[in-house]
N, C-alpha and C positions, 0 to 999 in steps of 0.2 A: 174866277177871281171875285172877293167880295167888292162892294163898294165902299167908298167913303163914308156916306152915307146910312150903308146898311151898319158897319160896323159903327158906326157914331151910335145907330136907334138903339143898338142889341148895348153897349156901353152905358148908357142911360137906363134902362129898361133893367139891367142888373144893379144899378147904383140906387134906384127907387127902393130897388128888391133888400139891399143890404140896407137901406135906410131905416126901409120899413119894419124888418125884422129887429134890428136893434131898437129901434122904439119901442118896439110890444116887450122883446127881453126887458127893458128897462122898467118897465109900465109893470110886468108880472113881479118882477123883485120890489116895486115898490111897494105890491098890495102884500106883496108875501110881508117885507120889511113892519107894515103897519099891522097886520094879524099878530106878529111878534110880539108887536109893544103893545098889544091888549093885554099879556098878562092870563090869557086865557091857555089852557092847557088838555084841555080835552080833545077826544082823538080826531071830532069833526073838523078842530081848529088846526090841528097838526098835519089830520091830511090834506086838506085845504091848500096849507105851506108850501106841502112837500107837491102837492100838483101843479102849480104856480111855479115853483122851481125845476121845477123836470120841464115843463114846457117852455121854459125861459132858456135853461139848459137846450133845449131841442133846437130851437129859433137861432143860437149860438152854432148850434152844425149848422143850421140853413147859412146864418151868416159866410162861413167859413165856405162853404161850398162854394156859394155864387162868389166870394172873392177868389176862389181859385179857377173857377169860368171865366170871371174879369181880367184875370193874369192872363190867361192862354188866346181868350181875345186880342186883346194888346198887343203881344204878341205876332200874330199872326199876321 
């Protein structure tokens, strides 16, 4: 049987994890957002975008993961 305790650390420890992750997603669409409004169009700048957005995208499963860890915690 868990503890109080132990289940409090690992509930924290995943709310960091979702915090964290949603910053950087947020952080990565800003700089993609700002690349945009250069007006610049070349393929550096595009792929640039499109890597910024995939990994923002990626951060987004992480997100979703650990809140569905969080759920079955709770749970338990």
């Amino acid at each position: 049987m868990r503890s109080i305790a132990l289940g409090q650390a690992e509930y924290e420890q995943l709310m960091d994890e979702i915090h964290g992750y949603c910053q950087q997603a947020r952080e990565l669409r800003e700089q993609a957002a700002a690349l945009q409004q250069t007006g610049l169009t070349d393929f550096q700048v595009s792929e640039k975008i499109q890597q910024l957005l995939n990994h923002a995208k990626h951060l987004d499963t992480q997100t979703r993961a650990r809140s569905i860890r969080l759920q079955a915690a709770c749970t338990v």
